[in-house]
Structures are given as structure tokens and as C-alpha cells.
PDB file of N, H, CA, C and O in Angstrom:
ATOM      1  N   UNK A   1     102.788 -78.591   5.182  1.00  0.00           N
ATOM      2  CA  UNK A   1     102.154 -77.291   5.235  1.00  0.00           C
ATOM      3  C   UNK A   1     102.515 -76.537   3.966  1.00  0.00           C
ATOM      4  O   UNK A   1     103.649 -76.530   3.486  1.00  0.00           O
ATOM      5  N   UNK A   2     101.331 -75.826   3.399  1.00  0.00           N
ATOM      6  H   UNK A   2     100.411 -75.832   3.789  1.00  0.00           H
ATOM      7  CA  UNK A   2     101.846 -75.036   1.917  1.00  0.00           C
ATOM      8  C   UNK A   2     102.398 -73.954   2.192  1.00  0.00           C
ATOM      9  O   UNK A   2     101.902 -73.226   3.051  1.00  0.00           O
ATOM     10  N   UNK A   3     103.388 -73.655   1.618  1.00  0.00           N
ATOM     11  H   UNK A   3     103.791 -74.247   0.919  1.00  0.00           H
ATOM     12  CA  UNK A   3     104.094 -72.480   1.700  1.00  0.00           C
ATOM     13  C   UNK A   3     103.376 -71.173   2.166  1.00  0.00           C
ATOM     14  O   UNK A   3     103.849 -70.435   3.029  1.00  0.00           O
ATOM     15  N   UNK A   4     101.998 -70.913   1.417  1.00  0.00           N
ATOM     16  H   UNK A   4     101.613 -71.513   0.715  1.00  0.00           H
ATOM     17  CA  UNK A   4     101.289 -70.144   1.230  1.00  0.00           C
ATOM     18  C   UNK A   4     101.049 -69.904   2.939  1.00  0.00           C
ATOM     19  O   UNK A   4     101.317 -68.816   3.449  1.00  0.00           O
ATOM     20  N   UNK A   5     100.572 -70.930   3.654  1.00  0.00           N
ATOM     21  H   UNK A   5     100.354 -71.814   3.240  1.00  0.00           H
ATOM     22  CA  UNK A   5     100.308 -70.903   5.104  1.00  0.00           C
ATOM     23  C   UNK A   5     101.146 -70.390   5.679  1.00  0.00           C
ATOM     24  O   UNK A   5     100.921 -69.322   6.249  1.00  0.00           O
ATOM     25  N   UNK A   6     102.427 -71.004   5.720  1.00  0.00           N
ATOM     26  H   UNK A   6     102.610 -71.871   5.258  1.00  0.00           H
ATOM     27  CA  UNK A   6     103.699 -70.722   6.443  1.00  0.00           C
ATOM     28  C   UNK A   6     103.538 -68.717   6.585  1.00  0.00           C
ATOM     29  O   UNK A   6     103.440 -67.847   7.451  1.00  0.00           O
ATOM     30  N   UNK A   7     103.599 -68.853   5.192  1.00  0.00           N
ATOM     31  H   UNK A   7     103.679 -69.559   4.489  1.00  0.00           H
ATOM     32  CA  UNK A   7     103.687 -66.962   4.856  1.00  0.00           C
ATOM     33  C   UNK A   7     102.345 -66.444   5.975  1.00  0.00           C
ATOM     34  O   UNK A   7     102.541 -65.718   6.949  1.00  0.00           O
ATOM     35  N   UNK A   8     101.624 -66.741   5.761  1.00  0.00           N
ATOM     36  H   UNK A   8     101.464 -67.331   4.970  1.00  0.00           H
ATOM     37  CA  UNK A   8     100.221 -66.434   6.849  1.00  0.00           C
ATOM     38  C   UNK A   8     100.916 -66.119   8.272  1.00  0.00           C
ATOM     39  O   UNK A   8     100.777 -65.085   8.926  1.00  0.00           O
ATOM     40  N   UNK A   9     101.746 -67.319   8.622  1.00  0.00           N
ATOM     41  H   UNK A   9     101.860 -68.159   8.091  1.00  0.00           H
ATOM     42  CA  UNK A   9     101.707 -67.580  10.074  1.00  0.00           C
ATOM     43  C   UNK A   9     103.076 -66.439  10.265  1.00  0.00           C
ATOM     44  O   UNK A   9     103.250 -65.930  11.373  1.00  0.00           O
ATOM     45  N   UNK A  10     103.904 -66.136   9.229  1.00  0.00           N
ATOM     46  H   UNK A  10     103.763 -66.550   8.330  1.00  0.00           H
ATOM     47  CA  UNK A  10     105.359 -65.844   9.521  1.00  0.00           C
ATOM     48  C   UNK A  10     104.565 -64.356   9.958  1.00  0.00           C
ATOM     49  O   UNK A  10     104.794 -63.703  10.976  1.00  0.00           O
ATOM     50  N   UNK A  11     103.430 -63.987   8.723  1.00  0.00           N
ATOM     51  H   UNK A  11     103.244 -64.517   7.896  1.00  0.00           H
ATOM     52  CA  UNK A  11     103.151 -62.749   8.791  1.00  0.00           C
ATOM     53  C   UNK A  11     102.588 -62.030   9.730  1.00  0.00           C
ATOM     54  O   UNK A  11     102.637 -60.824   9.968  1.00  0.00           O
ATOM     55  N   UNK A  12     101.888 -63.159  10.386  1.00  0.00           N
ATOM     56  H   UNK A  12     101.848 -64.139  10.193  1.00  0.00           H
ATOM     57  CA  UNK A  12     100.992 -62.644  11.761  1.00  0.00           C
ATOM     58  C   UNK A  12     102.261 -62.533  12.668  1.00  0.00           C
ATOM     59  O   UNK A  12     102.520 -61.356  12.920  1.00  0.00           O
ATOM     60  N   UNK A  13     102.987 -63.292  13.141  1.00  0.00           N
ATOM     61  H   UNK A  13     102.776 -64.248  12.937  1.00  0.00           H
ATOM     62  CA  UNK A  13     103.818 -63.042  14.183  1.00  0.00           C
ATOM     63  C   UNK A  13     105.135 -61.873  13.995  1.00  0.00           C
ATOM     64  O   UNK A  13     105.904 -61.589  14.913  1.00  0.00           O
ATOM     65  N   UNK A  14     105.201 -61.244  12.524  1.00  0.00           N
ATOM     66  H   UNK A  14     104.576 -61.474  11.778  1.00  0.00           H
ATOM     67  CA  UNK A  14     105.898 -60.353  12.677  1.00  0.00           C
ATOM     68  C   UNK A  14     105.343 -58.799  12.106  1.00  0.00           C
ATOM     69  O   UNK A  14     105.852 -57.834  11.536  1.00  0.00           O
ATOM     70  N   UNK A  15     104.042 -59.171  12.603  1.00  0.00           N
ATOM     71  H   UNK A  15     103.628 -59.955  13.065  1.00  0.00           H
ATOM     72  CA  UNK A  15     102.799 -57.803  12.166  1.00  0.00           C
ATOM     73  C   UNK A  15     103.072 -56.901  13.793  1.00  0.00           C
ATOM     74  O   UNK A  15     103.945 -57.086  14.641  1.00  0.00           O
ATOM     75  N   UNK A  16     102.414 -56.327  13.769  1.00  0.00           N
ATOM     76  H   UNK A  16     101.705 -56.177  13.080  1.00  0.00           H
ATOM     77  CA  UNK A  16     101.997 -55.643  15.188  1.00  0.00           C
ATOM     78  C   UNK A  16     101.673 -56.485  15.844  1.00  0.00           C
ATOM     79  O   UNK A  16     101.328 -57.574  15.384  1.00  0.00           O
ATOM     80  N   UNK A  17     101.698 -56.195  17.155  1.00  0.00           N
ATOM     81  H   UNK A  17     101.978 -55.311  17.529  1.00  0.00           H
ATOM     82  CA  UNK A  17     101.100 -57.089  18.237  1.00  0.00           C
ATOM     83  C   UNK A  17      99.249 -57.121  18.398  1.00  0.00           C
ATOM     84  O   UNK A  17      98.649 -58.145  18.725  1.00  0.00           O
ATOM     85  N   UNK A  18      98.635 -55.939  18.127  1.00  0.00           N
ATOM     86  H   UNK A  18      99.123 -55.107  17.861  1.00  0.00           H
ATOM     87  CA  UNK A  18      97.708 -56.115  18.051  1.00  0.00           C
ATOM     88  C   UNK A  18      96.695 -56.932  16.277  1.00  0.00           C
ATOM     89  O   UNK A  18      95.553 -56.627  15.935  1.00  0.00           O
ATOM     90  N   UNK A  19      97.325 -57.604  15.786  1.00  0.00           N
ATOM     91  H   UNK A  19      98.253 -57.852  16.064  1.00  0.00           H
ATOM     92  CA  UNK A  19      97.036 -57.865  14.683  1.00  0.00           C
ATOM     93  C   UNK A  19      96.133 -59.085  14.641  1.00  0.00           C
ATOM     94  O   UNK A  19      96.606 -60.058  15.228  1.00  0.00           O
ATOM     95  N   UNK A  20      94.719 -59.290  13.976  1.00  0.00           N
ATOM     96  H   UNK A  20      94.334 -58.500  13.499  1.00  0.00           H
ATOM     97  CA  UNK A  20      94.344 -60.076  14.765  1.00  0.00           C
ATOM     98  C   UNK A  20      94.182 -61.263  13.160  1.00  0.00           C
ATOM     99  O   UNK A  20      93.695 -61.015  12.058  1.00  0.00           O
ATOM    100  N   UNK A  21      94.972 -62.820  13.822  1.00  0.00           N
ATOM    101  H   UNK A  21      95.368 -63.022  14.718  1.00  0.00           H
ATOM    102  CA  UNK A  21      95.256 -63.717  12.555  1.00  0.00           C
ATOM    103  C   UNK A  21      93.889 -64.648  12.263  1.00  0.00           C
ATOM    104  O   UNK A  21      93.763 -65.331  11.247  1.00  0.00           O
ATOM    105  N   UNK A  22      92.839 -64.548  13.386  1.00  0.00           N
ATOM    106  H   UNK A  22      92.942 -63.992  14.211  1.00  0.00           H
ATOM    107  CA  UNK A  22      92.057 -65.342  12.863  1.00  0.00           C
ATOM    108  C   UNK A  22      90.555 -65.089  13.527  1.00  0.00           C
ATOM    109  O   UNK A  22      90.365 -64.500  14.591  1.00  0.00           O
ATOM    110  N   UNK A  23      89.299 -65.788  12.483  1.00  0.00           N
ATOM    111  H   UNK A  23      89.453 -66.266  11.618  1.00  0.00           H
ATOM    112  CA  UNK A  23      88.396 -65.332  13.008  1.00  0.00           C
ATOM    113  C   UNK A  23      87.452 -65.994  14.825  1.00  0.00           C
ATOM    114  O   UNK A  23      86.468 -65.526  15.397  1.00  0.00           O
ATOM    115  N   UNK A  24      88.060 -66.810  15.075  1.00  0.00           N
ATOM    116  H   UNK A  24      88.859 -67.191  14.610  1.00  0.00           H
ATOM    117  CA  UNK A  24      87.840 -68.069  16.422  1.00  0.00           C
ATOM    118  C   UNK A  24      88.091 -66.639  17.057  1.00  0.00           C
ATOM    119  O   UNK A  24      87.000 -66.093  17.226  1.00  0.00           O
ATOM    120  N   UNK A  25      89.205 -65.796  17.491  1.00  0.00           N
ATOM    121  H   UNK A  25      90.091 -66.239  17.354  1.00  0.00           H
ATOM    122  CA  UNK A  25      89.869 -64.856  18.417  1.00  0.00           C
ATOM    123  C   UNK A  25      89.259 -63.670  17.816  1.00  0.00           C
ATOM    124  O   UNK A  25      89.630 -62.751  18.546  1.00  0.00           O
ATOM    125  N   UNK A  26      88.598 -63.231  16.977  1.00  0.00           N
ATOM    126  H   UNK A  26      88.296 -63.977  16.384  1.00  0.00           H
ATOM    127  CA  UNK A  26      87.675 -62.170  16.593  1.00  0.00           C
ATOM    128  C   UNK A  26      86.149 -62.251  17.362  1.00  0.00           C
ATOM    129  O   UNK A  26      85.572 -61.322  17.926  1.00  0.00           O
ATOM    130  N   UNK A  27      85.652 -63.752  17.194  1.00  0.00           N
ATOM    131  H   UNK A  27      86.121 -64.507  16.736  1.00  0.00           H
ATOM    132  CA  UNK A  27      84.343 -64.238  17.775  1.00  0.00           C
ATOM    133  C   UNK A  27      84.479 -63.843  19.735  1.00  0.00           C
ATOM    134  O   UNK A  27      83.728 -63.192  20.462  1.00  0.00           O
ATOM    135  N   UNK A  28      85.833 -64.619  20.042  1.00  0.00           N
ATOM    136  H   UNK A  28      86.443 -65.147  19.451  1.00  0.00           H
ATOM    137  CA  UNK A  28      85.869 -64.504  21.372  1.00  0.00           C
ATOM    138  C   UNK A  28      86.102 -63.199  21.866  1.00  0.00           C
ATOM    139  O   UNK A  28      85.839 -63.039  23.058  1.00  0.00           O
ATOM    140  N   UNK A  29      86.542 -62.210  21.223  1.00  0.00           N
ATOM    141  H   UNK A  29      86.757 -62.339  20.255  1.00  0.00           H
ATOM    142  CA  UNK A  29      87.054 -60.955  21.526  1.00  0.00           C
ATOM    143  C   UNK A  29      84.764 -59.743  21.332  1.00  0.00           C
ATOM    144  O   UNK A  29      84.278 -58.868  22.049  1.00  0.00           O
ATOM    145  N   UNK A  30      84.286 -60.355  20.230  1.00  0.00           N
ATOM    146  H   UNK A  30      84.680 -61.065  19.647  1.00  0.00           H
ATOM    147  CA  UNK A  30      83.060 -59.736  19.935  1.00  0.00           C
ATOM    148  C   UNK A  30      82.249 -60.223  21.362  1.00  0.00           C
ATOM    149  O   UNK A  30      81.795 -59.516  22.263  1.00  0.00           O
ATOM    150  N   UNK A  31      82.247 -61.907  21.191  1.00  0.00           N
ATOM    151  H   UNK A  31      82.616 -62.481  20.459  1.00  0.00           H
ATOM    152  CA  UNK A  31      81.283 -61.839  23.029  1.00  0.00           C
ATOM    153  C   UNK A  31      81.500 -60.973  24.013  1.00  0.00           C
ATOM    154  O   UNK A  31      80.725 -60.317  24.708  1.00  0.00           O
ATOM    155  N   UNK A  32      83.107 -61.092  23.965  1.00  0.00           N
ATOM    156  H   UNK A  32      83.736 -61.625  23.400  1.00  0.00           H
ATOM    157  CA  UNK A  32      83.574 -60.237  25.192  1.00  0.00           C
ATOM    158  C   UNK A  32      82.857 -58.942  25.442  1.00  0.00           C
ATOM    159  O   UNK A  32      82.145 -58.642  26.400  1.00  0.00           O
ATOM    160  N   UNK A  33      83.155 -58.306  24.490  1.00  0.00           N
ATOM    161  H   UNK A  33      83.733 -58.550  23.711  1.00  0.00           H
ATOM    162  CA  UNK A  33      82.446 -56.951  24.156  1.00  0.00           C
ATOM    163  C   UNK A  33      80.574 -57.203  24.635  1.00  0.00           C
ATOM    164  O   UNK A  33      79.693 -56.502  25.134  1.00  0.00           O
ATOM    165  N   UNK A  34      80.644 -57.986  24.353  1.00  0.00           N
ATOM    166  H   UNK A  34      81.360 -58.555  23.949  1.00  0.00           H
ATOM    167  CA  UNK A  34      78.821 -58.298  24.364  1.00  0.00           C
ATOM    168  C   UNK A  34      78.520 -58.324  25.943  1.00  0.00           C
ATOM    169  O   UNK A  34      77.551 -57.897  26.571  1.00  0.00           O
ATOM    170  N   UNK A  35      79.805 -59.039  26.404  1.00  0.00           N
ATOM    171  H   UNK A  35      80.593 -59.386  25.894  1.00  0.00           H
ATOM    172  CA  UNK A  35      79.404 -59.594  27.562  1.00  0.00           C
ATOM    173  C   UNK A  35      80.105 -58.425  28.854  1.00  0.00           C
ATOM    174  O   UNK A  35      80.317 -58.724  30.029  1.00  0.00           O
ATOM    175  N   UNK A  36      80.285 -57.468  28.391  1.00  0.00           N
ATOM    176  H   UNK A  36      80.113 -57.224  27.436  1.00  0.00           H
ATOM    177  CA  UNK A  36      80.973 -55.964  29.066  1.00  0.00           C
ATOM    178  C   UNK A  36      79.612 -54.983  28.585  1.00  0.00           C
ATOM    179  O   UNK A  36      79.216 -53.967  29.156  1.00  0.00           O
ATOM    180  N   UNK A  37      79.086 -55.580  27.447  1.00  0.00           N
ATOM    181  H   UNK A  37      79.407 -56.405  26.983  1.00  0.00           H
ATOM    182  CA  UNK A  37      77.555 -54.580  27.590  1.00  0.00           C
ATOM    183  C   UNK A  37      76.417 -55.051  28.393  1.00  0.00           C
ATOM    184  O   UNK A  37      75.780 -54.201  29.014  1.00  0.00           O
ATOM    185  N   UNK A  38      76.162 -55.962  28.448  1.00  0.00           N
ATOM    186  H   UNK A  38      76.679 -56.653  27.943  1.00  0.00           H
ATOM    187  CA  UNK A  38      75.312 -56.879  29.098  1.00  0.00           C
ATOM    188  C   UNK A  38      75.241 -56.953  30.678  1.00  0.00           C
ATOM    189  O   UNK A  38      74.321 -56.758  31.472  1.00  0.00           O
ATOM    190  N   UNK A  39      76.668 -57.336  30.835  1.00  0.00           N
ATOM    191  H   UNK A  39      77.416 -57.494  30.189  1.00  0.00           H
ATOM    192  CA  UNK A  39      76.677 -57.834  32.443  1.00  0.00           C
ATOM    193  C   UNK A  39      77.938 -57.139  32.975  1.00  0.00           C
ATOM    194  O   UNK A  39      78.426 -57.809  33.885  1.00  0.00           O
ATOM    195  N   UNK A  40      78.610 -56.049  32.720  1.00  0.00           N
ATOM    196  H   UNK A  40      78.213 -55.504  31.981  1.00  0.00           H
ATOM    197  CA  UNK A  40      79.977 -55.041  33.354  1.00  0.00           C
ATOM    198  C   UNK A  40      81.060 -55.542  32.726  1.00  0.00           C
ATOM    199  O   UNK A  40      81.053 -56.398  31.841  1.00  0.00           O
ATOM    200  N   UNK A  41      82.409 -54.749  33.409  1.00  0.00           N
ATOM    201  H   UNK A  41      82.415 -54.054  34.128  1.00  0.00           H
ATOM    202  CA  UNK A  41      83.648 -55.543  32.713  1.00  0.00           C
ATOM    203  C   UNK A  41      84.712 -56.244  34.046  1.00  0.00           C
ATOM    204  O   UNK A  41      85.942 -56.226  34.101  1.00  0.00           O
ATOM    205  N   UNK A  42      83.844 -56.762  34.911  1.00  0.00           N
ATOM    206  H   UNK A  42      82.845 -56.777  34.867  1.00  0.00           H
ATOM    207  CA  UNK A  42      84.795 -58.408  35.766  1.00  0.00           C
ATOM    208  C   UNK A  42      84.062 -59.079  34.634  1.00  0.00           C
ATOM    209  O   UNK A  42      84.697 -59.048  33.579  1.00  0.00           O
ATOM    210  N   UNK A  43      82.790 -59.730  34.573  1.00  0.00           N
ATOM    211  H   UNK A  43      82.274 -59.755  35.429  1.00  0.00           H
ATOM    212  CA  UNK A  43      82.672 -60.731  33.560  1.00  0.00           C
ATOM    213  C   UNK A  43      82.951 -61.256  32.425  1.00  0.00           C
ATOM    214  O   UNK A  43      82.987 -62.427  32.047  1.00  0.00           O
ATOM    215  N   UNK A  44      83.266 -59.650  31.592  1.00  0.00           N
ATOM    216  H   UNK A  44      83.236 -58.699  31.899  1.00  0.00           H
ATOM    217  CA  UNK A  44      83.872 -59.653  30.295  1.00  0.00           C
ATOM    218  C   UNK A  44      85.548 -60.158  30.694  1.00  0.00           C
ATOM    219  O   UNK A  44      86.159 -61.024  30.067  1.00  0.00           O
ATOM    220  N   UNK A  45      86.048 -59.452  31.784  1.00  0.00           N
ATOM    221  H   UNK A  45      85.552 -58.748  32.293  1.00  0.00           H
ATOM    222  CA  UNK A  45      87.592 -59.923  31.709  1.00  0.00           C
ATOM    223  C   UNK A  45      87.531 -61.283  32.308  1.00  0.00           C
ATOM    224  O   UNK A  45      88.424 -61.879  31.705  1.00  0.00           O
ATOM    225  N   UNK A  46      87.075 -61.988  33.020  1.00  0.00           N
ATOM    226  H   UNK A  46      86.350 -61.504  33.510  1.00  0.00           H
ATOM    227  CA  UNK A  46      87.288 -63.092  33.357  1.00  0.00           C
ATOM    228  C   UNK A  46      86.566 -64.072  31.469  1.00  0.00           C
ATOM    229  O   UNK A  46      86.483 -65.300  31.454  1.00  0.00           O
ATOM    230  N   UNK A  47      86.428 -63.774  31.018  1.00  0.00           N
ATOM    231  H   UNK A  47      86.495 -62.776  31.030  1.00  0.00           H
ATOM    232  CA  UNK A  47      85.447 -64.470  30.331  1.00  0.00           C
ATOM    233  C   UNK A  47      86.801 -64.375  29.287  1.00  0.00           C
ATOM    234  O   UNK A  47      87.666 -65.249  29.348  1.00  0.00           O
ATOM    235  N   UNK A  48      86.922 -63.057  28.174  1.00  0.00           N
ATOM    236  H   UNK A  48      86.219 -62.347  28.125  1.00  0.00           H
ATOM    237  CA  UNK A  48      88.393 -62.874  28.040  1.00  0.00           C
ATOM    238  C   UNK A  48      89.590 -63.769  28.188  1.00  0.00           C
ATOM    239  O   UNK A  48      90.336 -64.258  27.340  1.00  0.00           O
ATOM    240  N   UNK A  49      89.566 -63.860  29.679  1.00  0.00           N
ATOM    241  H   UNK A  49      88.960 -63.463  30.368  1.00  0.00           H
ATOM    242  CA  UNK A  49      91.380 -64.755  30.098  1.00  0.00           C
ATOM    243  C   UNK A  49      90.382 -66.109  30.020  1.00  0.00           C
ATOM    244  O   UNK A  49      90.657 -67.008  29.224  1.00  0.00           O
ATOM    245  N   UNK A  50      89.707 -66.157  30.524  1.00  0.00           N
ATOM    246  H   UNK A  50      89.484 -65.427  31.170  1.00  0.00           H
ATOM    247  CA  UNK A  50      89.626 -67.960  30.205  1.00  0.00           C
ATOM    248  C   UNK A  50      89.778 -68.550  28.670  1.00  0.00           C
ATOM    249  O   UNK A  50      90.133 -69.718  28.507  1.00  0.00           O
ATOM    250  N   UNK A  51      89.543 -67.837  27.752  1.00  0.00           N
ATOM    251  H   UNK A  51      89.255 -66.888  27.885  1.00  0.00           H
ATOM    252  CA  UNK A  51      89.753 -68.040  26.311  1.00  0.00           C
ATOM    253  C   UNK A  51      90.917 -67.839  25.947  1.00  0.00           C
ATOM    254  O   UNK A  51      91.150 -67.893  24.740  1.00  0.00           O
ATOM    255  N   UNK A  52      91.877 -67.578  26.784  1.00  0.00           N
ATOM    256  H   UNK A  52      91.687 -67.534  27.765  1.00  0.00           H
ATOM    257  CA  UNK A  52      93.399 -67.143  26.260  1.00  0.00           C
ATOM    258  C   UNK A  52      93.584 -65.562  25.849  1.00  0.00           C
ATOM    259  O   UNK A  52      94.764 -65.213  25.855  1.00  0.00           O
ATOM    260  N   UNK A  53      92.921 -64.848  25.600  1.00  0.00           N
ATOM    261  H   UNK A  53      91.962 -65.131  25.595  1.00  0.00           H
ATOM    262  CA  UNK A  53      93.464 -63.094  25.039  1.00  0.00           C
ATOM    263  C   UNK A  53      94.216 -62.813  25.629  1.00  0.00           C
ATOM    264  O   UNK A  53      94.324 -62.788  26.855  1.00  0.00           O
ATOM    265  N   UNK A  54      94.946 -62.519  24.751  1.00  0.00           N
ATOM    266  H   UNK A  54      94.859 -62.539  23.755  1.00  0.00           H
ATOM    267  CA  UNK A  54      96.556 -61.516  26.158  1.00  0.00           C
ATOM    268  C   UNK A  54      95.711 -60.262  26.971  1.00  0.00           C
ATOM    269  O   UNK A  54      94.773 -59.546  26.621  1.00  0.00           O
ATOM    270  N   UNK A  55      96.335 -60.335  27.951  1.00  0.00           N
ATOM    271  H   UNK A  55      97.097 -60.917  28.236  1.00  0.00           H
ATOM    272  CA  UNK A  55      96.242 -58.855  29.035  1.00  0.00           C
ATOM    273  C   UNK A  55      95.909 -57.623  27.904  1.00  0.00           C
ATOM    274  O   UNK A  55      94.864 -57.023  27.653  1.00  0.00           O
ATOM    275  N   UNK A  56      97.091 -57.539  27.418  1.00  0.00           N
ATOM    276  H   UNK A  56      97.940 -58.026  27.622  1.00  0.00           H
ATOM    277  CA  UNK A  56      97.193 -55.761  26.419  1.00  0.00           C
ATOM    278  C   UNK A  56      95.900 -55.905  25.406  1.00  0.00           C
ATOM    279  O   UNK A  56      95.333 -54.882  25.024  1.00  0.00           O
ATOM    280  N   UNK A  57      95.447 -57.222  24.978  1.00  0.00           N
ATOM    281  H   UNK A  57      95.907 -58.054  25.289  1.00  0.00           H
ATOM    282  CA  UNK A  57      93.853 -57.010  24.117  1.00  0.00           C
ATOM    283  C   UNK A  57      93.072 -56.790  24.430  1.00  0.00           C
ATOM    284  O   UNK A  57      92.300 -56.041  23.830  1.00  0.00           O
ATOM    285  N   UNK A  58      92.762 -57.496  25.913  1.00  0.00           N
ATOM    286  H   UNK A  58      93.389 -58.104  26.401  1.00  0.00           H
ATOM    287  CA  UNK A  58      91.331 -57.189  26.750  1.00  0.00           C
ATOM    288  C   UNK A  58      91.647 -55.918  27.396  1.00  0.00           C
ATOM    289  O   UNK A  58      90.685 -55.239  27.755  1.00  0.00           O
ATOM    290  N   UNK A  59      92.576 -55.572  27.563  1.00  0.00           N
ATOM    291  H   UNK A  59      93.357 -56.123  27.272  1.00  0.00           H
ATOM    292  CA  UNK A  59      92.552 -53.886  28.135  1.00  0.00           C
ATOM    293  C   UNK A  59      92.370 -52.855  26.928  1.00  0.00           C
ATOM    294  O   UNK A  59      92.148 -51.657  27.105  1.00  0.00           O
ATOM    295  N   UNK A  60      92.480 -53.414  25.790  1.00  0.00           N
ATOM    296  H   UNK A  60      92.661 -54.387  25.646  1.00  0.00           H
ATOM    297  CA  UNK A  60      92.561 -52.156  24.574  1.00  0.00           C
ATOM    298  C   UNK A  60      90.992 -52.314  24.257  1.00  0.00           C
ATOM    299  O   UNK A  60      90.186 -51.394  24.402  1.00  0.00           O
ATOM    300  N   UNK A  61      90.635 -53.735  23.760  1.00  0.00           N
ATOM    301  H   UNK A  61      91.289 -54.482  23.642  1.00  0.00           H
ATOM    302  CA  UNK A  61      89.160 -54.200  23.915  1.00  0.00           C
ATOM    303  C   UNK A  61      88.310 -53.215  24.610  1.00  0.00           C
ATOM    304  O   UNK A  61      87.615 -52.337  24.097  1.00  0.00           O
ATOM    305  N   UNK A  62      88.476 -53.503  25.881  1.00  0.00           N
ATOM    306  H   UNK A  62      89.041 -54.215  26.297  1.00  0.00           H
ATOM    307  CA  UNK A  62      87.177 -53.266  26.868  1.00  0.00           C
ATOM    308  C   UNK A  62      87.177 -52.071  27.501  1.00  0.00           C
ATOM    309  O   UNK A  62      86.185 -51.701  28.130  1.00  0.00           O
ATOM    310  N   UNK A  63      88.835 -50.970  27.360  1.00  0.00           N
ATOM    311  H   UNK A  63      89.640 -51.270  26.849  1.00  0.00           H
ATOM    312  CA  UNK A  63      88.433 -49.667  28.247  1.00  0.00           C
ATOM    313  C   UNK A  63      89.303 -48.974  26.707  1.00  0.00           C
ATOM    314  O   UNK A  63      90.019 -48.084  27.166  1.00  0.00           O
ATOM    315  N   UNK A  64      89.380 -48.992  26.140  1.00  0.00           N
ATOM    316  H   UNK A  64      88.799 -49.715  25.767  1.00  0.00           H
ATOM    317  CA  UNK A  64      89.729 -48.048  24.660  1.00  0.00           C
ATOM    318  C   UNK A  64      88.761 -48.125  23.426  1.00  0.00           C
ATOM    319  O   UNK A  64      89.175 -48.084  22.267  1.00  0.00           O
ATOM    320  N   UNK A  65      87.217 -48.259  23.827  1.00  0.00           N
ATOM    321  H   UNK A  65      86.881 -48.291  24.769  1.00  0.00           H
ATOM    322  CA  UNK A  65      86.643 -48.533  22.901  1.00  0.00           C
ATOM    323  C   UNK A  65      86.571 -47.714  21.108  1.00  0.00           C
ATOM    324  O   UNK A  65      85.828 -47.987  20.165  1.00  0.00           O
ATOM    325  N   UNK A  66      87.555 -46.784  21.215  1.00  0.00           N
ATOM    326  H   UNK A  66      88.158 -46.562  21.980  1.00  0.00           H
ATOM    327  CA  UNK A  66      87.990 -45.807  19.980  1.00  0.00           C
ATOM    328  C   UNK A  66      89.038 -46.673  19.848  1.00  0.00           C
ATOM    329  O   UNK A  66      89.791 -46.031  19.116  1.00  0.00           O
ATOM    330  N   UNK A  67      89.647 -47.846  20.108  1.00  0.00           N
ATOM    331  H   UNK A  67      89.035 -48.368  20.703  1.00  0.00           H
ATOM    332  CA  UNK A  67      90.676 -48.206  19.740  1.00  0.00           C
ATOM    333  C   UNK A  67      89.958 -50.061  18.766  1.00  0.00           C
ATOM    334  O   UNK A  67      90.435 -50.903  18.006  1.00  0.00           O
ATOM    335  N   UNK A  68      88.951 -49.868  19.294  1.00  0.00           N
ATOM    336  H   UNK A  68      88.563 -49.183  19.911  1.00  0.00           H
ATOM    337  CA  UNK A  68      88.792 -51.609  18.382  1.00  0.00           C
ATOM    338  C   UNK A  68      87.909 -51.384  16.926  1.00  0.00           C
ATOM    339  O   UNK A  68      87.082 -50.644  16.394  1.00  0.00           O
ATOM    340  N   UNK A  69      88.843 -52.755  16.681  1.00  0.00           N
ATOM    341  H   UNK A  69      89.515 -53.356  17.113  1.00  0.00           H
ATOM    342  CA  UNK A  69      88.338 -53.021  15.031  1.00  0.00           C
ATOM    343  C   UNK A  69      86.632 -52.986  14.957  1.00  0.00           C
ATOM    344  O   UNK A  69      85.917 -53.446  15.847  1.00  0.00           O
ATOM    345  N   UNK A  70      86.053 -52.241  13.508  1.00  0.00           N
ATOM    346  H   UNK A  70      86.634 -51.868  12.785  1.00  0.00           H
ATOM    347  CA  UNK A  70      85.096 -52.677  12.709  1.00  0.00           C
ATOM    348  C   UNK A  70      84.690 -53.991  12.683  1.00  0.00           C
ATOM    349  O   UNK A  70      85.591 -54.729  12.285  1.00  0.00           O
ATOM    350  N   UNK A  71      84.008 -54.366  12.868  1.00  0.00           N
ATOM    351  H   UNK A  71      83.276 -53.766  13.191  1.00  0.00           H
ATOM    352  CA  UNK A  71      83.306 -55.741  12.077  1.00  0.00           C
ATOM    353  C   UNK A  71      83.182 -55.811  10.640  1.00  0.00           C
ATOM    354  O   UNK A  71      82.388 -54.998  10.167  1.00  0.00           O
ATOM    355  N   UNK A  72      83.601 -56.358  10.062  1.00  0.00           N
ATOM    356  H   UNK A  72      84.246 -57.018  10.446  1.00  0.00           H
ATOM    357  CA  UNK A  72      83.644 -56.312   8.494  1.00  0.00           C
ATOM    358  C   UNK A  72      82.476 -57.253   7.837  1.00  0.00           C
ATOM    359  O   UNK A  72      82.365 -57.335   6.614  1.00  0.00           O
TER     360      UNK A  72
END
């Protein structure tokens, strides 16, 4: 592994907890959202935990919507 990575990975795990390291968990976190406009939020949270998101994301996600990231 290149150093360069290592630094990536050291950095994500000693960022904030809400810090988000990659775009796979950006995609699954945007359906979510899609899928809390579409069809309520049981579907979005079950949809959410089956992909792995911690508890504290899908709750900041789906009922703090002044709290989530831009799309860049």
C-alpha cells in the first residue's frame, strides 16, 4: 500500500465522525435521500442499514436535512 493511501485512510478515521471517505457511501447515502422523497422514511432507513450507514448518518441524513452535504 503507498504511503500516500495509508495517509487517506489514517485521515478519515481520525477526521470527525461524520466525514465522508468515499464516493460508493456518498451514492448510497444520495438514494437514500431519493428514496425518503419518493416512498417516506421506513424505506429510506431500512434501505440505509442494509448498506451498512451507521445509525448517527441516517438520522443526520434523513431528519436534519440543514445538516447534509452539497453535491459537488
Amino acid at each position: 500500500m503507498s504511503p500516500f493511501r495509508a495517509q487517506e485512510i489514517n485521515h478519515c478515521l481520525a477526521a470527525s465522525s461524520e466525514l465522508r471517505c468515499n464516493s460508493r457511501q456518498r451514492d448510497i447515502v444520495s438514494h437514500g435521500i431519493a428514496t425518503l422523497r419518493d416512498s417516506g422514511t421506513m424505506p429510506a432507513v431500512e434501505y440505509l442499514k442494509s448498506h451498512g450507514v451507521r445509525a448517527q448518518v441516517i438520522e443526520r441524513v434523513l431528519l436534519e436535512p440543514g445538516r447534509r452535504r452539497t453535491l459537488a
